[in-house]
One Martini backbone bead per residue (centre of mass of N, CA, C, O) as a GRO file, in nm:
protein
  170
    1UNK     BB    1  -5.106   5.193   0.152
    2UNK     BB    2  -4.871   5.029   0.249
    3UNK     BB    3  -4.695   5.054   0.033
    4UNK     BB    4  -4.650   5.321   0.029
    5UNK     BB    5  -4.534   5.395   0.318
    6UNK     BB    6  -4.288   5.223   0.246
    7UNK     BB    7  -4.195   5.414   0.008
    8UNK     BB    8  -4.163   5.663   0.187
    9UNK     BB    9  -3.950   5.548   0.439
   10UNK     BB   10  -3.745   5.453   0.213
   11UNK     BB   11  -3.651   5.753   0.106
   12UNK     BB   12  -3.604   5.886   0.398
   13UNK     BB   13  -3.349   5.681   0.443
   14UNK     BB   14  -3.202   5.727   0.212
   15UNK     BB   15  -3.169   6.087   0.309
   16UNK     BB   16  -3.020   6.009   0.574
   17UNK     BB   17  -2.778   5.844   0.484
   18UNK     BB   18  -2.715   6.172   0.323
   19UNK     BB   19  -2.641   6.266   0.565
   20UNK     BB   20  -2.386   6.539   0.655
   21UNK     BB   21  -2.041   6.603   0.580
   22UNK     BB   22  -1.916   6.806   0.329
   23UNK     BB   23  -1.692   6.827   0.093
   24UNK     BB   24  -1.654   7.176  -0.093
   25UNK     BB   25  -1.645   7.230  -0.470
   26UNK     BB   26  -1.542   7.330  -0.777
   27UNK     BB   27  -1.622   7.341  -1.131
   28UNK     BB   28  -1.700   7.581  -1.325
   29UNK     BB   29  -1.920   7.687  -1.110
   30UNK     BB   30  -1.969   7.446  -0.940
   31UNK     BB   31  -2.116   7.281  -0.700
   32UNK     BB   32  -1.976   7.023  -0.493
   33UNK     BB   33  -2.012   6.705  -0.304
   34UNK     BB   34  -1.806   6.489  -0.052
   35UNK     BB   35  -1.782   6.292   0.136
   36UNK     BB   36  -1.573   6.330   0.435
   37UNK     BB   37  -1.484   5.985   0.472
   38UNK     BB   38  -1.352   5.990   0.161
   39UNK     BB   39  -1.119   6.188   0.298
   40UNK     BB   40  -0.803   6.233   0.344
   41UNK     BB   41  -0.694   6.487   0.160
   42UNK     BB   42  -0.537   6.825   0.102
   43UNK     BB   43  -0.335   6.911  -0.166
   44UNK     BB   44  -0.124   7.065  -0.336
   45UNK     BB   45  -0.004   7.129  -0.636
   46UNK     BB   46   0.207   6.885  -0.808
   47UNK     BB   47   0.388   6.676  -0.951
   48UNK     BB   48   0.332   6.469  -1.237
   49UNK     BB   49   0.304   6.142  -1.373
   50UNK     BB   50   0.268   6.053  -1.675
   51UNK     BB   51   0.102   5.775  -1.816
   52UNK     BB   52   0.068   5.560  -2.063
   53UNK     BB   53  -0.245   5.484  -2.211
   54UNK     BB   54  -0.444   5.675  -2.087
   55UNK     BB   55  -0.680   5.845  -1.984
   56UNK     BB   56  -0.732   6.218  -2.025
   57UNK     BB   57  -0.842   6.197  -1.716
   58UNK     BB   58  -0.567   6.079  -1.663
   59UNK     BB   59  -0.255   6.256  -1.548
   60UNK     BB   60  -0.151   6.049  -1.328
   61UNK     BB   61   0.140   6.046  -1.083
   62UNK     BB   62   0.227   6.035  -0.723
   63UNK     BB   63   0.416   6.140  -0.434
   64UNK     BB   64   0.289   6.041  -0.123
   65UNK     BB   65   0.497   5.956   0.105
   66UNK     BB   66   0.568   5.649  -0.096
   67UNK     BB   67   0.332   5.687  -0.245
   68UNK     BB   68   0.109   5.602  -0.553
   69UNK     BB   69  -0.098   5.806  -0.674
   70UNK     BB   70  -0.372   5.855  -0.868
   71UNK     BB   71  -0.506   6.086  -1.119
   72UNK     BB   72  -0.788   6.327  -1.154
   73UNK     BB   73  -0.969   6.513  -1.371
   74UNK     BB   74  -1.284   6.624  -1.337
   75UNK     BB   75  -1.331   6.817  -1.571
   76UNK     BB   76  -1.268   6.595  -1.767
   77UNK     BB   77  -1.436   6.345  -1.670
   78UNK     BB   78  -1.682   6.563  -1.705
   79UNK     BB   79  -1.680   6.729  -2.019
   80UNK     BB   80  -1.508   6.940  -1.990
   81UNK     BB   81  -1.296   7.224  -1.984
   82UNK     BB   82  -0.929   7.279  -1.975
   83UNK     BB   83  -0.729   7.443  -1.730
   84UNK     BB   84  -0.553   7.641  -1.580
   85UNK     BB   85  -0.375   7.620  -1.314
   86UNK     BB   86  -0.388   7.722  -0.988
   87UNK     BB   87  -0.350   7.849  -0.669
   88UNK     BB   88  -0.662   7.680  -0.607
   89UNK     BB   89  -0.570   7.440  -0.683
   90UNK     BB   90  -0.663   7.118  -0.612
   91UNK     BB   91  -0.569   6.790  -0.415
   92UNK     BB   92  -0.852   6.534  -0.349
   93UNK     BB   93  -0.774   6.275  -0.148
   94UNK     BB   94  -0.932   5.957  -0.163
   95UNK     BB   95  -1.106   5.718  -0.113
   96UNK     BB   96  -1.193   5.370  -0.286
   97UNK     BB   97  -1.379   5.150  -0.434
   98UNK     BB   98  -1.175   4.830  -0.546
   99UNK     BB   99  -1.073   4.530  -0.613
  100UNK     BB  100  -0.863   4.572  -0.408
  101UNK     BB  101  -1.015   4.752  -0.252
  102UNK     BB  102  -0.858   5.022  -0.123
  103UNK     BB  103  -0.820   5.330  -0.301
  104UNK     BB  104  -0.600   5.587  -0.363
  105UNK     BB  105  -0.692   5.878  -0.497
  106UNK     BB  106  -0.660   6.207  -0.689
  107UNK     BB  107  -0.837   6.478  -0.734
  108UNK     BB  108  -0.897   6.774  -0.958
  109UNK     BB  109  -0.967   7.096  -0.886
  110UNK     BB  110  -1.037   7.442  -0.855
  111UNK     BB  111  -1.170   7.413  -0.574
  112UNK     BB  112  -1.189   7.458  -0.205
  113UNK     BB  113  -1.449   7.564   0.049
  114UNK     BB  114  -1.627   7.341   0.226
  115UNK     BB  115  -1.787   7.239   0.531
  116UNK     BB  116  -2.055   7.070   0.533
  117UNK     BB  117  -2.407   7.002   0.680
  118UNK     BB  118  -2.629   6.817   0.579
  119UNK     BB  119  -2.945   6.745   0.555
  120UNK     BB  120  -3.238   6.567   0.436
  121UNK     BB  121  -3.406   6.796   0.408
  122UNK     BB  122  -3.142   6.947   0.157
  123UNK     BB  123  -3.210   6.635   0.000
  124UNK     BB  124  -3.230   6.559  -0.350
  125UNK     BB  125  -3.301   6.390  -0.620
  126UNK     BB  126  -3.220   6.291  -0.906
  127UNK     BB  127  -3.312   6.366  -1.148
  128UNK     BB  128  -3.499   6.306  -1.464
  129UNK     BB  129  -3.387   6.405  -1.823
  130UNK     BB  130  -3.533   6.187  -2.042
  131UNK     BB  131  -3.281   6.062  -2.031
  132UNK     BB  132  -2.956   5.831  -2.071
  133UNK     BB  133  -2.810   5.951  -1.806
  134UNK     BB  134  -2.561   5.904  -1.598
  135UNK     BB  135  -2.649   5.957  -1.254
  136UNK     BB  136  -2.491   5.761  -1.030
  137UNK     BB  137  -2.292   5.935  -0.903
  138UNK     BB  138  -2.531   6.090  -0.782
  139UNK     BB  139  -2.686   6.150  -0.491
  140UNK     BB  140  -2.795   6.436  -0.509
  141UNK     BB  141  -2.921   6.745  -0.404
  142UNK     BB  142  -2.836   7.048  -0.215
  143UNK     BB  143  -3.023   7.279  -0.084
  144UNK     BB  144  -2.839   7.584  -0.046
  145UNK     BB  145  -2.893   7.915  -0.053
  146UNK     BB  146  -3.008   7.941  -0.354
  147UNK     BB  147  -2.855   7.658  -0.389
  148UNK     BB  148  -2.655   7.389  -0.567
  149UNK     BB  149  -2.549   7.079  -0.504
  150UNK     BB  150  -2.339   6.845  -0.586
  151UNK     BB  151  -2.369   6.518  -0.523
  152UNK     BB  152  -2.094   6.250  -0.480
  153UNK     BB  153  -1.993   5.926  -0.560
  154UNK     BB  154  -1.648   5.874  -0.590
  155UNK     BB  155  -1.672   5.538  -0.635
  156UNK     BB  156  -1.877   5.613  -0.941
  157UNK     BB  157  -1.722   5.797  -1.129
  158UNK     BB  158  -1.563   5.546  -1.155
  159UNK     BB  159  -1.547   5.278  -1.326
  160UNK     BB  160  -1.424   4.962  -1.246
  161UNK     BB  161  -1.209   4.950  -1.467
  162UNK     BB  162  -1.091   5.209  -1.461
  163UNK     BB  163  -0.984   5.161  -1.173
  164UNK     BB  164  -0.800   4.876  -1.220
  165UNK     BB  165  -0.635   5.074  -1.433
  166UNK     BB  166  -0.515   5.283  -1.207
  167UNK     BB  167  -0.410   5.050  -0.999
  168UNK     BB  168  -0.183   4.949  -1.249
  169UNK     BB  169  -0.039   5.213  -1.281
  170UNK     BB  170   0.026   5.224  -0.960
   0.00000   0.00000   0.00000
């Protein structure tokens, strides 16, 4: 029992750990939320400066007050299909951390919606599909009001080599 006990209190742990503030966007009519702390800024579409020889969902490099900073179409990253941008594009700048420590990137989203509270007990874990789907990039669900949002963890979004290759883009 003492062991139940344990693994009951980490799950717990873990749930308040993602409690929190989430601004939230969608992508293809689905919401997502990622850690408010790990947002820079939101700015409207800019112009791209395409890099080659990058991965598809690599848009390019934008220049934001002399900084270079890569962009990633969330879109094409997650194998969605890709739209024509609107007046509600737009790109949201983050922190990751890459190899060479922090690392401001911008994602393309198809809109901003909203910064929730989310608390922990309206996030759920990660289902598991049956399958070997890598689904380490979601922290968790978070159940609010008949609809479910996807939490994301932004730093796994893109794989460790990823980040390299567009800090090195950068």
């Amino acid at each position: 029992m003492n062991q139940e006990a344990q693994a009951i209190n980490q799950e717990v742990k873990t749930m308040a750990d993602k409690e929190g503030k989430y601004l939230t966007f969608t992508l293809a009519e689905e919401e997502y939320g990622i850690g408010i702390l790990k947002i820079k800024e939101i700015i409207g579409m800019m112009p791209i400066t395409t890099v080659p020889q990058t991965p598809e969902f690599v848009k390019g490099v934008i220049n934001l007050r002399g900084k270079v900073i890569p962009v990633v179409d969330l879109r094409l990253r997650f194998g969605m299909g890709e739209i024509d941008y609107t007046d509600r594009t737009c790109i949201i700048v983050v922190e990751i951390q890459g190899q060479a420590g922090i690392v401001l990137m911008g994602i393309v989203v198809d809109s901003v919606s909203e910064v929730l509270n989310i608390k922990a007990d309206e996030i759920e874990e990660t289902p598991t599909f049956g399958t070997k789907l890598n689904t380490e990039y979601i922290l968790g669900m978070a159940k609010m009001e008949g609809s479910v949002k996807i939490l994301l963890d932004i730093s796994r979004v893109l794989q460790s080599e990823e980040i390299a290759a567009l800090e090195q883009a950068a």
